[in-house]
N, C-alpha and C positions, 0 to 999 in steps of 0.2 A: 161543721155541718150541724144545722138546726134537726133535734128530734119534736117528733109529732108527739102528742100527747097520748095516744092509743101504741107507739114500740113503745114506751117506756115501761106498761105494765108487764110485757112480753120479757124484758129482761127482765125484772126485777123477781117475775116468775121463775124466770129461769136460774137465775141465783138463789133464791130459795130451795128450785127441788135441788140443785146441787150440794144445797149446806144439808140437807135431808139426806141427801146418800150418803155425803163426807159422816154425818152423825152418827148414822146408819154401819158405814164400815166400822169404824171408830170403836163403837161400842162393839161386832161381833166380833173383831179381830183384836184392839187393842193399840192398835199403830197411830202413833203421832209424832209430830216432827221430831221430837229427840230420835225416836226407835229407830227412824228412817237414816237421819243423820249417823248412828251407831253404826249401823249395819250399811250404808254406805262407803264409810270412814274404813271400818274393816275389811271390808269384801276391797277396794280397790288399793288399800297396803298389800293384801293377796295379791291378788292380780298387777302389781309394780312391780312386784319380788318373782311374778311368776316365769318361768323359763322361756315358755312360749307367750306368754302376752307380755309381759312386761319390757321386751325390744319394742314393741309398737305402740305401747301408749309412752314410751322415753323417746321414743320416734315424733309423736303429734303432740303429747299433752305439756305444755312450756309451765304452765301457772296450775301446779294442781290444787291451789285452795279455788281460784276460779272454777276450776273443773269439778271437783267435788261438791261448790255453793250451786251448779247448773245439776249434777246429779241427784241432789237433796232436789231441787225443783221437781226435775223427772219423776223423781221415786213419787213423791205429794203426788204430783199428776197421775201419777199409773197407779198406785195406790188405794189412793184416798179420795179423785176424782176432782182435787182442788180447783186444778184450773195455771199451776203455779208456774209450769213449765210452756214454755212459746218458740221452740227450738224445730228445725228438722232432722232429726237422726238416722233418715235415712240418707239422705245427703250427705253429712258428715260419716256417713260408713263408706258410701260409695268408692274411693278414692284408693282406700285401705285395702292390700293383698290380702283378705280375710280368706282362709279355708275351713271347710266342715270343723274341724278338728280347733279353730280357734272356737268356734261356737259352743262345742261342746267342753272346753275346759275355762271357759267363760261361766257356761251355767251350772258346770259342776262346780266353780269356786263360789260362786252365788249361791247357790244351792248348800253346798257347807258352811257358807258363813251364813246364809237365812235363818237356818237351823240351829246353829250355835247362838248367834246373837237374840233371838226374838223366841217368845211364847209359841206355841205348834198352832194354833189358828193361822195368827199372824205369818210365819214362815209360809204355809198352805199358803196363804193370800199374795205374798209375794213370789212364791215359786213358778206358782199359775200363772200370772203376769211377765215370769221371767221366762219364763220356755215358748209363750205368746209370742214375747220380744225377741226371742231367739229367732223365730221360728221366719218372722214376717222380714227380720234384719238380712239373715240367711238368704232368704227367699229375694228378696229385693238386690241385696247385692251380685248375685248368681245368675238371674235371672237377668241383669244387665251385663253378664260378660256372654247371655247367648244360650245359656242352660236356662230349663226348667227343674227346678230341685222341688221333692216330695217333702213336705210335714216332717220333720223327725222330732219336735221336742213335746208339742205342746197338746199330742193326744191322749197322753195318762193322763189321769183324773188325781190332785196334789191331795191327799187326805192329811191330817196333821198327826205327826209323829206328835208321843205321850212325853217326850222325853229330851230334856232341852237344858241349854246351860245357861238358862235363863235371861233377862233385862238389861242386866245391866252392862 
């Protein structure tokens, strides 16, 4: 497909304000691909080892370097607003006997390893985005077996803890 000369300036706009946001998070938060990859890398060795999740990603996940190179995507995406990730996630949850109860020790593993792994801006930023993702995951999977489920993650407001064990 031939483009016209007048969408071309439309992306190229639109690739610009996005490298303006990415810049933008970047600098208040701190986060860039290694931090994402660190705290990916960590948080789902948790979650392998954990009692209750880790039967169900040894249940679905075959190739976890695959899995963890599509999470590094996600994260950039949800993040930093890259662009990097091109998946459906809610689709890929749908299938999974998911209950409250995995959600909430999902994002409390997320939530401890945010905090431990990354600077408190940075955690804040992905916390926020984590209890969003909790929230709509929840919500969508539930809501397909017939239920309407209430909000439960992502109405605190994530402020950054002073106190972290730092970058690296």
């Amino acid at each position: 497909m031939t483009e016209s000369k007048s969408e071309l300036p439309v992306r190229s706009a639109g690739a610009r304000k996005r490298a303006r946001l990415t810049a933008e998070i970047r600098r208040q938060t701190g986060i860039d691909e290694a931090m994402i990859e660190r705290l990916v890398r960590r948080f789902y060795a948790r979650a392998g080892a954990d009692d209750l999740l880790g039967p169900i990603f040894a249940a679905h996940v075959a190739d976890w370097e695959a899995h963890i190179a599509r999470m590094c995507a996600f994260w950039s995406s949800v993040a930093l607003m890259t662009g990097h990730y091109h998946g459906q996630p809610m689709q890929a949850h749908m299938p999974l006997a998911l209950a409250p109860e995995h959600f909430d020790r999902w994002l409390g593993l997320f939530e401890e390893t945010a905090r431990e792994t990354c600077p408190p801006e940075a955690a804040a930023h992905f916390i926020d985005r984590a209890r969003r993702i909790a929230d709509s995951l929840e919500m969508g999977v539930v809501a397909n077996r017939g239920d309407i489920p209430a909000r439960r993650h992502s109405s605190a407001v994530v402020r950054p803890h002073r106190t972290h064990g730092g970058g690296a």
